[in-house]
MIGUTOR-851513 format. One line per 3 residues: their letters; for each residue x, y, z of C-alpha. Coordinates in Angstrom, 2 decimals, padded with zeros to 5 digits. Example, Ala and Ser with C-alpha at 12.3 -4.5 7.8 and 13.67 -1.06 7.14 Angstrom:
residues 2
AS) 012.30 -004.50 007.80; 013.67 -001.06 007.14
end
This chain:
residues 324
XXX) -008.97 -012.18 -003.91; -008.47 -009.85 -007.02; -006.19 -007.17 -006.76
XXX) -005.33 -003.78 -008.97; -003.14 -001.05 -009.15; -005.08 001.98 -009.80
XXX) -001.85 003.56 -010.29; 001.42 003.71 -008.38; 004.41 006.04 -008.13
XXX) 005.28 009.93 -006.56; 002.26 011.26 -008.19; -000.39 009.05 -006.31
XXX) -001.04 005.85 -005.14; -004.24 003.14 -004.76; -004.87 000.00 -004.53
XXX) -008.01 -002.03 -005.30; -008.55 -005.14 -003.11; -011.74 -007.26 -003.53
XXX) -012.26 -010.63 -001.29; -015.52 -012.70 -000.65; -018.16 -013.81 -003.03
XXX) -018.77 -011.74 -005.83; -016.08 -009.71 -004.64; -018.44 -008.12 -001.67
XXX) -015.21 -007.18 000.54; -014.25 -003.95 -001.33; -011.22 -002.21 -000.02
XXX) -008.41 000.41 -001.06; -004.85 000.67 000.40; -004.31 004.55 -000.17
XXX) -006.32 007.43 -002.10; -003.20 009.50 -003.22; -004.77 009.73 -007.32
XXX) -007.15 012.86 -007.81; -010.74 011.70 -006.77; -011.63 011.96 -010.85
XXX) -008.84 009.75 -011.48; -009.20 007.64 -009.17; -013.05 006.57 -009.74
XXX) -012.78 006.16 -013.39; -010.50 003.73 -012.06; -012.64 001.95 -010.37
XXX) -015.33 001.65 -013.21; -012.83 000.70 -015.38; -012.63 -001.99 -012.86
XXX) -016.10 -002.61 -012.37; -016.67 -001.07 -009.36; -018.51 001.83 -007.93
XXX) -017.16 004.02 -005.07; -019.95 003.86 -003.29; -019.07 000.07 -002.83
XXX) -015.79 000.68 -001.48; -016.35 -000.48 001.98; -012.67 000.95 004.07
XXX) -010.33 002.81 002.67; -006.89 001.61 004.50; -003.71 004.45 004.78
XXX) -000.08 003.35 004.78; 000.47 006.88 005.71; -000.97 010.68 005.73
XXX) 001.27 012.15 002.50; -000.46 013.53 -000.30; -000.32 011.26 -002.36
XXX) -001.34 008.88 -000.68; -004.37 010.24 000.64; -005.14 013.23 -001.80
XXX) -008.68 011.80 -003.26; -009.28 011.36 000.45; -011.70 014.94 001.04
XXX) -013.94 014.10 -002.02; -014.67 010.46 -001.33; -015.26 011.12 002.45
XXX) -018.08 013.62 001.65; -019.50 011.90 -001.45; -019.49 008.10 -000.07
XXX) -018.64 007.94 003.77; -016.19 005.00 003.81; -014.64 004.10 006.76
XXX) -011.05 005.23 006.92; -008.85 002.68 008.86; -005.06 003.79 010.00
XXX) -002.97 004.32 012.62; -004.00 006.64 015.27; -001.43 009.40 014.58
XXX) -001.75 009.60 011.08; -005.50 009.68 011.84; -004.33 012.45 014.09
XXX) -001.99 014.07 011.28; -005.55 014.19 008.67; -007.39 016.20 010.95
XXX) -006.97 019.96 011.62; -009.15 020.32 014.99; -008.73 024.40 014.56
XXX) -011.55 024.18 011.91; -014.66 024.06 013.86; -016.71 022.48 011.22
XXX) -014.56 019.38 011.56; -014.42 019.20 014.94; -017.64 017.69 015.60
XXX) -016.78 014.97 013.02; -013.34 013.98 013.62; -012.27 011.17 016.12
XXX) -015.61 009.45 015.94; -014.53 005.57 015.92; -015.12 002.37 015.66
XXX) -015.76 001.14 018.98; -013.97 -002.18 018.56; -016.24 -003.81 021.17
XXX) -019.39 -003.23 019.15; -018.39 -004.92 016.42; -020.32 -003.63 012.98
XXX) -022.32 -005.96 011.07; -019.23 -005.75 008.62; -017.37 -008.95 010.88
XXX) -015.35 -005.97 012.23; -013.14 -007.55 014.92; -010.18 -005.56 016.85
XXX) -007.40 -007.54 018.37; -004.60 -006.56 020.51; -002.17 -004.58 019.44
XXX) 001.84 -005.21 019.02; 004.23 -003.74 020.37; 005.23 -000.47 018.48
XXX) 008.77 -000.30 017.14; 010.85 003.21 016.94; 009.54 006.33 016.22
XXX) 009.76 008.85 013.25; 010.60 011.90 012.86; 008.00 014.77 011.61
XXX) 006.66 014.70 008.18; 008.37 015.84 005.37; 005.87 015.20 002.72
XXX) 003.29 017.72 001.55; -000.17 017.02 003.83; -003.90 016.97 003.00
XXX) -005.53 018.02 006.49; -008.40 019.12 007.22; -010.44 015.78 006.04
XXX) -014.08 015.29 008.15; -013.00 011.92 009.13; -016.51 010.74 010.30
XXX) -016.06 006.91 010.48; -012.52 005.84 011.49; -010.99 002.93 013.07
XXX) -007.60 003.53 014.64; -005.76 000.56 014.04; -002.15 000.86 015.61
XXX) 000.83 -000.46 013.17; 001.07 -004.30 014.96; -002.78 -004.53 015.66
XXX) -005.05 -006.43 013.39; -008.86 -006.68 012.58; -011.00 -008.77 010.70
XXX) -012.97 -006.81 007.93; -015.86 -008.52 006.01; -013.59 -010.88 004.15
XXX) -010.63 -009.68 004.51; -008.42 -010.02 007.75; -005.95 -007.33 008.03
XXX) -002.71 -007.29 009.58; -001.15 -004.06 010.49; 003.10 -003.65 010.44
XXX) 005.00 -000.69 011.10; 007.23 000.50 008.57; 010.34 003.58 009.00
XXX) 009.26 006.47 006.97; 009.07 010.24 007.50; 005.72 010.34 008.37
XXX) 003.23 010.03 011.95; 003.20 006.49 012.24; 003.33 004.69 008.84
XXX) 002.48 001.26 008.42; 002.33 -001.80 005.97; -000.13 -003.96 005.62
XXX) -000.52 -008.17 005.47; -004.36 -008.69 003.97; -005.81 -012.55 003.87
XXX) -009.05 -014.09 002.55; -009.68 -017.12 001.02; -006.18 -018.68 001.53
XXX) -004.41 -016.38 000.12; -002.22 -012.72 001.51; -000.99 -010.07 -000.07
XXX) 001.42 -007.84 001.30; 001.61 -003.88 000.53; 004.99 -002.16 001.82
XXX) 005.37 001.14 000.42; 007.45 004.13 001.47; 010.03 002.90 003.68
XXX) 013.50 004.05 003.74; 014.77 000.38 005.25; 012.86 -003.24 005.63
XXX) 013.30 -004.58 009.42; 012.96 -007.73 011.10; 008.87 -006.92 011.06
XXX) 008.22 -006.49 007.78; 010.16 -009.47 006.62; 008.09 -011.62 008.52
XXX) 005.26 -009.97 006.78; 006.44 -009.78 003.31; 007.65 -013.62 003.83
XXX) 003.89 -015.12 003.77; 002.93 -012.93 000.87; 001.21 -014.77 -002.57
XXX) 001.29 -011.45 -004.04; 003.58 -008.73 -002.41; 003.50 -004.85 -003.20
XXX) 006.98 -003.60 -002.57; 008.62 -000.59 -003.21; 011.48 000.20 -005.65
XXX) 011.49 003.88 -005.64; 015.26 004.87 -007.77; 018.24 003.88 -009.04
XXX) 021.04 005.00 -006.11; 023.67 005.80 -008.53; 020.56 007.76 -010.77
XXX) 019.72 009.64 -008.19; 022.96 010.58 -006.84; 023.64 012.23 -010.46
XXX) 020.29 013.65 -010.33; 018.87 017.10 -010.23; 017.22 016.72 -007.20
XXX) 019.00 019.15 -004.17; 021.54 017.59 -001.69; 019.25 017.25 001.09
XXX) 016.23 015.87 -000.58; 018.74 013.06 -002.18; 019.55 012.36 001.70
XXX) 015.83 012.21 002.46; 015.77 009.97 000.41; 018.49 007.81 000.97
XXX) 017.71 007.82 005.01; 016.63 004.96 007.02; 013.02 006.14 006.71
XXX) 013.39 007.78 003.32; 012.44 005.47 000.26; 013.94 001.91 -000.63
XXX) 016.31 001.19 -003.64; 015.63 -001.24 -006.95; 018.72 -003.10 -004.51
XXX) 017.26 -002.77 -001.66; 014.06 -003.76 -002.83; 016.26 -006.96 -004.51
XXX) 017.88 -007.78 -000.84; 014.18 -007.71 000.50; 012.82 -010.41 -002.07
XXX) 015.72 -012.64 -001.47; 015.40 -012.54 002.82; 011.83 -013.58 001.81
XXX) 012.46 -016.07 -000.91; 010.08 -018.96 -001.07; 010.51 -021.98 -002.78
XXX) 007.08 -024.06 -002.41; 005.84 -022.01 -005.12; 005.03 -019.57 -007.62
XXX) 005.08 -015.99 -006.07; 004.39 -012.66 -007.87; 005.98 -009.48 -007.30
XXX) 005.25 -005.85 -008.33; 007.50 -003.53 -007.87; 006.02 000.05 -006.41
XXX) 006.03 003.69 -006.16; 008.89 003.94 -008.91; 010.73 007.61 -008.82
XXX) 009.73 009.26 -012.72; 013.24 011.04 -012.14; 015.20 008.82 -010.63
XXX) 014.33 005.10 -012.07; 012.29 003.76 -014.56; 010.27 000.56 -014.76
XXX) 012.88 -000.80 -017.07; 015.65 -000.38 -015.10; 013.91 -001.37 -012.05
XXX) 013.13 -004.81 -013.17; 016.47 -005.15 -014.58; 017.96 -004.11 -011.73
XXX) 016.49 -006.07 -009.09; 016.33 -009.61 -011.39; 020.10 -008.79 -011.97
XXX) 020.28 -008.81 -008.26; 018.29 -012.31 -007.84; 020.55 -014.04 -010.39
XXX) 023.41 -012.92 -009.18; 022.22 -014.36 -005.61; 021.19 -018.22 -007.26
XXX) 017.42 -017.37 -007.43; 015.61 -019.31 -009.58; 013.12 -016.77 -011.52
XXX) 010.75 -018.81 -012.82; 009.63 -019.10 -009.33; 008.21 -015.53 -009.26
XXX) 006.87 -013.13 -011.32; 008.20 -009.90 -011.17; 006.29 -006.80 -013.07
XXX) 006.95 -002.92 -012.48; 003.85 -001.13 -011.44; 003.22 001.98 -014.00
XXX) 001.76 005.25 -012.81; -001.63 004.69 -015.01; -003.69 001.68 -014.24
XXX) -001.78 -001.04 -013.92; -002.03 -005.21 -013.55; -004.78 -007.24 -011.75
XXX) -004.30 -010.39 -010.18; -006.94 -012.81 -009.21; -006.46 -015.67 -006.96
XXX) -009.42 -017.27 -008.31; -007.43 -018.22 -011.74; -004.68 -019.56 -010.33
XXX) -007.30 -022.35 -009.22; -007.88 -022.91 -013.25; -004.79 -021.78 -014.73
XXX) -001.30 -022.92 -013.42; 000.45 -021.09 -016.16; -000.96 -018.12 -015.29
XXX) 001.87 -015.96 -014.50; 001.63 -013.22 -017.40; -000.50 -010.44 -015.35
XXX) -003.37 -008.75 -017.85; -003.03 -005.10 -017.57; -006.16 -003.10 -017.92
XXX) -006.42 -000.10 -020.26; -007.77 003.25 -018.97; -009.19 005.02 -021.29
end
């Protein structure tokens, strides 16, 4: 597997995942960059948009699904969520969307992709409404409502569903294999449950959010009731919460890498988040040369390929790549 950050943070996030031979599997977790953005990305990585097979949403907010519009009507990917936030995209008062929207997957014809539907887990809690600005109205033409506990097989890439408590329809996480290896992407979630531990446990390379500093954002500008957003159960998790997370999951048979996600540009800083939470993990006995811990930036960010770690075992210094 080889996996980029196309950029992470408030302003937008994406994720790059590639599995198979030659990398056929394409996928992205989220399309919160502007569409611009977001394919010089993927040149810069070597791939076109139009190869980008599913496009896989954590959740409907902005920016996580802002490139969304222009990618569905240039290149037709299939868009693969949760039913309600599927729901939440669509504005079924347009007529011109109408016709379009809700037309899915049948899981029992499976496409020549190796898509594969399999029962569904139980769902846990609900949330409350969205609090996040929206992009709606999207002519969802190919979806596959995959329901946070449900899991499918995708070309190469199996994927594993989780929900996760955030403000939003029905957000989710997301456990993706291939070739021996997982990674794990939990992002916007104001607490970690039973669930996603279990999830973020089997990760070789886990995505985890660190959004602020408590104490930064306490003494911030932001208003009193957006700092309570925040600091809700399904608000956004703390460097220290972040830090408690890691250590439930701590795993000792080997070398594990970490990036740190979706980090507040008012209320932490990569710095401080990496400080913080390895302050945290020393402080608890954990031994950090067994894992790699790197702050994802809001630009294009580090790529990690499984395929090295085959060649290299002292390959724990991620290479960033440079947009230009």
């Amino acid at each position: 597997m080889r996996v980029i950050s196309l950029g992470s943070g408030s302003s937008g996030n994406a994720v790059l995942i590639e599995a198979g031979p030659n990398g056929r599997t394409r996928l992205l977790v989220d399309a919160g960059l502007p569409c611009r953005t977001l394919i010089n990305r993927l040149h810069l990585a070597g791939v076109s948009p139009a190869q980008i097979l599913a496009v896989l949403l954590t959740h409907e907010h902005n920016d996580h699904t802002l490139a969304l519009p222009t990618l569905l009507k240039r290149y037709d990917p299939l868009v693969i969520s949760d039913p309600a936030t599927l729901a939440a995209l669509v504005d079924n008062s347009r007529p011109e969307f109408q016709a379009t929207a809700g037309s899915q997957v049948d899981a029992e014809q499976p496409l020549s992709l190796g898509l594969r539907e399999k029962r569904p887990a139980a769902r846990q809690g609900q949330h409350r409404a969205c609090a996040e600005r929206v992009t709606t109205s999207l002519p969802l033409r190919r979806t596959l409502a995959l329901s946070a506990g449900s899991s499918c097989l995708l070309g190469d890439v199996e994927i594993v569903s989780f929900p996760v408590p955030h403000d939003a329809a029905a957000p989710c996480g997301y456990l993706l294999s291939a070739g021996g290896c997982r990674v794990c992407v939990v992002v916007d979630s104001g607490s970690v449950t039973p669930i996603m531990l279990e999830a973020m446990r089997q990760a070789d390379l886990l995505i985890l959010e660190a959004n602020h500093d408590r104490e930064r954002l306490l003494r911030g500008p932001y208003t009193y009731a957006l700092k309570m957003r925040i600091l809700s159960p399904t608000g956004h998790l703390s460097n220290e919460q972040a830090a408690q997370a890691i250590l439930q999951t701590w795993r000792t048979d080997g070398l594990r890498w970490i990036w740190l996600a979706h980090l507040s540009q008012v209320n932490n800083t990569p710095q401080l988040a990496l400080r913080s939470v390895q302050r945290h993990l020393l402080e608890a006995g954990a031994a950090l040369q067994q894992v790699h811990l790197a702050p994802l930036p809001r630009t294009m960010g580090p790529a990690w390929d499984s395929t090295r770690l085959w060649h290299d075992e002292h390959w724990w210094r991620y290479e960033t790549l440079t947009e230009i």
